[in-house]
C-alpha positions, 0 to 999 in steps of 0.5 A: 321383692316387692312385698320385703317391705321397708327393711328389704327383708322377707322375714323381719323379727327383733326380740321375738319370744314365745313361752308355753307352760312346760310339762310339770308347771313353770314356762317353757321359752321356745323362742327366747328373744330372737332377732334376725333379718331374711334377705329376699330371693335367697334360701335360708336355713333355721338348723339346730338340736330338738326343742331349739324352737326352729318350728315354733318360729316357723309357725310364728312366721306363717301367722299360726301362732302370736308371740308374746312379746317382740315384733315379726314382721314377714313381706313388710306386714306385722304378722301378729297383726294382721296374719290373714294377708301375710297367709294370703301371700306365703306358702308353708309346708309343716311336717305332716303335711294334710294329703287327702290319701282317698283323694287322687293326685289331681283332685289333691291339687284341686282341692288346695288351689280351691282352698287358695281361691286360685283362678281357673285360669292360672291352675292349668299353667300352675299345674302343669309346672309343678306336676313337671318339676315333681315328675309326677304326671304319670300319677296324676290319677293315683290315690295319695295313699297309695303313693310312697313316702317320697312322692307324697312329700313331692305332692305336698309340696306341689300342693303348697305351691298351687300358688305363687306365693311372695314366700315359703316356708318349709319345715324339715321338708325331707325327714323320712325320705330317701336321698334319691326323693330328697335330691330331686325335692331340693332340685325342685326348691333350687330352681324356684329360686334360680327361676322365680327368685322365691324367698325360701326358708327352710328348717332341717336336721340335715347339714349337707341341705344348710350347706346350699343355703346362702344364710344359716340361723343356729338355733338351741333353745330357743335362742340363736346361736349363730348366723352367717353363710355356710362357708363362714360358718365352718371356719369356726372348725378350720384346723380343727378336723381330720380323718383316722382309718382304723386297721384292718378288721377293726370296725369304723364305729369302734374307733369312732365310739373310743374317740366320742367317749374322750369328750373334751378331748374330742368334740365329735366323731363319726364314721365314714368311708371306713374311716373316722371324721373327727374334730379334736378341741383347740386346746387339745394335748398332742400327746393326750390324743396320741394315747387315744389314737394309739398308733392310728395315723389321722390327716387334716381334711377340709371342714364342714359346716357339720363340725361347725354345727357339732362343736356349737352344740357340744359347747352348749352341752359343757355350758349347762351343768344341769344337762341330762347324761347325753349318752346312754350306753347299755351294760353289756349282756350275754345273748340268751338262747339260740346257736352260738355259731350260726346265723341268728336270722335266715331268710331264703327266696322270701316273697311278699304279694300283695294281690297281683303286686309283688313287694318282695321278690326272692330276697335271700341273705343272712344276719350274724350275732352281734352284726349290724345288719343295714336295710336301705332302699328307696322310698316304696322299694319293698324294705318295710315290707320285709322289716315287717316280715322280719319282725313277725308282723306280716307273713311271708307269701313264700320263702323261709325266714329263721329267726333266733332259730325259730322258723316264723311261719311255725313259731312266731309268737316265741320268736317275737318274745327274743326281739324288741322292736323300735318303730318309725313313729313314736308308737308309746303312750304320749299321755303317760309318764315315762315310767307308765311307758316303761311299766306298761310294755314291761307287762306286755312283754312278761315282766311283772313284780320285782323283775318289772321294778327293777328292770325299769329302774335299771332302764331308767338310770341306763337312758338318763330318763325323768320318769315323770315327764309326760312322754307325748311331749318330749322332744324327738331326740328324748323320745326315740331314746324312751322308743329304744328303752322300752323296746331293750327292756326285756333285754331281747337278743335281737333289736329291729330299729325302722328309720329309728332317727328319722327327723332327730338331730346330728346331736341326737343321733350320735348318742343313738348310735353310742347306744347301738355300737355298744349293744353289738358289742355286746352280742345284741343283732341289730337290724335297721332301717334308715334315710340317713345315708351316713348311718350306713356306715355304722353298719356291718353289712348293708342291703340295697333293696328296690322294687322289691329286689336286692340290688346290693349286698355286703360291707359298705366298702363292698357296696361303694366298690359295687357302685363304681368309687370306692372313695364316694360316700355312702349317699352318692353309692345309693344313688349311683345303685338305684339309678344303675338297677333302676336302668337295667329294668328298663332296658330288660323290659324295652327288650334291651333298647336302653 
């Protein structure tokens, strides 16, 4: 690349620091001394834990934020220098990319090409090509708004490529969507590479996305931990991994909460395929991990750059005797009122319209006590919709919904007082404590005087929360668990979580997931809503849920046999459903010509 400068690097730092003031005083060292090199033509990927600084040296990178001390130089420019011609020639794609959502697709694209001073005579090529890559061609003249999450993240990404930039930058382009909207994002990013040999780095929490990578940088704290091609990478794990099937009737995520509570012994552990992936310490007793096993047979199988990943951050985790309790696991508790036997939520034929639109079609299922109840679906395929309905935030258009034994359409308020409800965005106060947090929703849901004090203070020691720090600036990870705190405090029967760690890392997530297993264990419901394909697996049952329609429901061993594998993970299931539903509609509406 002609713009790689002198190093023949696109991306070029040595010492590279940036410290902010910490909450509560004292410096906060998000980029601590970091040197790296990015080759150009090639992608490379910034992973690590929430906090790790992979954003702020992104932003660093696209000239948005001056370092405090060290040397970056990006397409062979010092960036703190002269950040106007590095901007010229790179794009970059923040989290929360700015659409204009009263705008149309096409005047969104014009806006950015007339903010990137793009010639008239390039747009129309410029345009049509990324309006072909995205598959959006159709839409052209649909408002952003009324978009789904998935194509909107395709929009930004054709806006941030209304020009042909030198390089682009991508920060966790494809948190909240849906695998089928990921898949085609990566095939999108892929062929830039493949065709125009575009430097591309990206920063992610999903690892199967480093694994297409050619060069991975771990991050934790701002420093780098490690770097290398995936596949050298993973052999910090090799002979280390393997896979454990539980007997029958016994649920995958009960194995797997045993196995991660026998920290050092087991480094990590997660569910999939109705089976346990685990990775077990290299010094770990033969006989020790028989006990734990307790009769259950395990095989080696390959590693992953995921264990790879895993194993770095739980020895950052041993390294640090200050570190917070990672785990926070409720105490168990009786559920309150309500029928011991029967179902806890009833839903028959509910429909949801919205003018002439229909979001929910006829949908009918069941959800037992103490079950994990999955709810997935493509970006815009009418999930949220029924959570919504669900929850008691939206009525229904037609159909019975029971919940807690309470009809909604008659009952909603004293229903509403037995769930908790965990949203998709951070929903609390960002400038109170955690305790204000605590205090205020403890109110809202009717605690007051010494049952408001000691139910936040059980809360607190339960989570391992600081109370005093300032919640709008918490990590991810920390946030959704103060998220789920506030939602358990009135301790409800049932718990509505909607893409709950979306955007968190795998570290975070499996603390998350420790949490909700041992809720159910406790006789808590819980219905989710999630992206993450594997978290599926946690899930007792599971629905597939598109254009409103349910297309698959049952046990996610159920729901891979439905999908033609019964071996296939849980993503290549989804997608092979959606795809499957999604042709019979048109075959249906074609009058049967495939």
């Amino acid at each position: 690349m002609s713009g790689a400068g002198q190093t023949g690097a696109s991306v070029a730092a040595e010492g590279l620091r940036k410290t902010f003031e910490a909450p509560g005083g004292g410096p906060l060292h998000a980029v601590d001394g970091i040197s790296l090199q990015v080759r150009p033509g090639e992608l490379t990927a910034l992973v690590g834990p929430d906090g790790a600084g992979k954003t702020t040296l992104m932003r660093m990178m696209a000239g948005l934020l001056k370092p405090d001390a060290g040397t970056l130089r990006v397409l062979g420019i010092d960036v703190a220098h002269d950040p106007q011609t590095v901007q010229d020639r790179i794009s970059y794609m923040p989290q929360r990319f700015g659409l204009y959502e009263d705008l149309s697709v096409q005047e969104n694209l014009d806006l950015y090409a007339d903010l990137h001073g793009v010639p008239q005579e390039v747009r129309r090529e410029r345009f049509a090509r990324m309006l072909e890559m995205t598959d959006m061609a159709r839409f052209t003249a649909r408002p952003a708004g009324k978009l789904s999450g998935g194509m909107k993240q395709k929009l930004g990404l054709a806006c941030t490529l209304v020009r042909s930039p030198d390089l682009l930058l991508l920060d966790e382009p494809s948190v909240g969507v849906d695998p089928l909207s990921r898949r085609d994002l990566w095939q999108i990013v892929q062929q830039l590479v493949d065709d125009e040999k575009l430097s591309v780095i990206v920063s992610t929490a999903y690892m199967d996305e480093a694994e297409r990578c050619a060069k991975v940088f771990v991050m934790h704290q701002g420093r780098l931990l490690a770097e290398g091609a995936p596949g050298t990478l993973r052999e910090r794990a090799r002979g280390l991994t393997y896979v454990a099937t539980p007997p029958t009737g016994t649920p995958a995520r009960d194995l797997q909460a045993r196995l991660i509570d026998a920290q050092p012994l087991i480094i990590d552990a997660v569910p999939k395929g109705g089976a346990v992936w685990f990775i077990r310490q290299p010094k770990a007793d033969a006989p020790a991990l028989n006990a734990l096993l307790d009769g259950i047979t395990c095989q080696p199988r390959p590693e992953e750059l995921e264990d790879a990943f895993m194993m770095m951050l739980r020895q950052q985790q041993t390294q640090e005797a200050d570190r917070a309790p990672e785990t926070a696991t409720p105490s168990p508790k009786s559920p309150s009122n309500g029928k011991k036997d029967g179902p806890v939520i009833v839903v028959r034929d509910l429909v949801r319209q919205f003018g002439d639109f229909t979001a929910v079609a006829r949908t009918s299922f069941d959800v037992a006590r103490g079950e994990i109840f999955g709810l997935l679906g493509p970006n815009g395929a009418g999930k949220t919709t029924t959570f919504r309905m669900l929850c008691g935030l939206l009525p229904a258009s037609s159909g019975h919904l029971e919940v807690a034994g309470m009809n909604l359409r008659t009952a909603r308020a004293q229903a509403r007082a037995r769930i908790g409800y965990v949203s998709q965005k951070f929903a609390l106060y960002g400038n109170l404590s955690v305790r204000e947090n605590l205090e205020f929703f403890g109110g809202a849901y009717g605690l007051c005087g010494q049952a408001l004090h000691t139910r936040v203070a059980a809360t607190l020691d339960q989570f391992a929360l600081e109370p005093t720090a300032i919640s709008g600036l918490l990590p991810g990870g920390y946030k959704q668990r103060l998220a789920m705190a506030t939602g358990l405090l009135h301790q409800p029967d049932i718990l509505f979580l909607d893409e709950p760690t979306s955007g968190i890392d795998p570290l975070a997530r499996r603390a998350f997931w420790r949490t909700i297993t041992a809720l159910a264990q406790a006789g808590v419901t819980v219905i989710i809503t999630t992206h993450f394909m594997e978290e599926a697996e946690y899930c007792d049952r599971i629905a597939i849920q598109d254009a409103g329609k349910v297309l698959a429901l049952g046990t996610p061993q159920a729901v891979r046999e439905q999908a033609g594998d019964a071996g296939a993970d849980m993503n290549s299931a989804f997608i092979a459903i959606v795809e499957h539903g999604r042709a019979a509609d048109r075959a249906k509406n074609s009058g049967g010509r495939a």
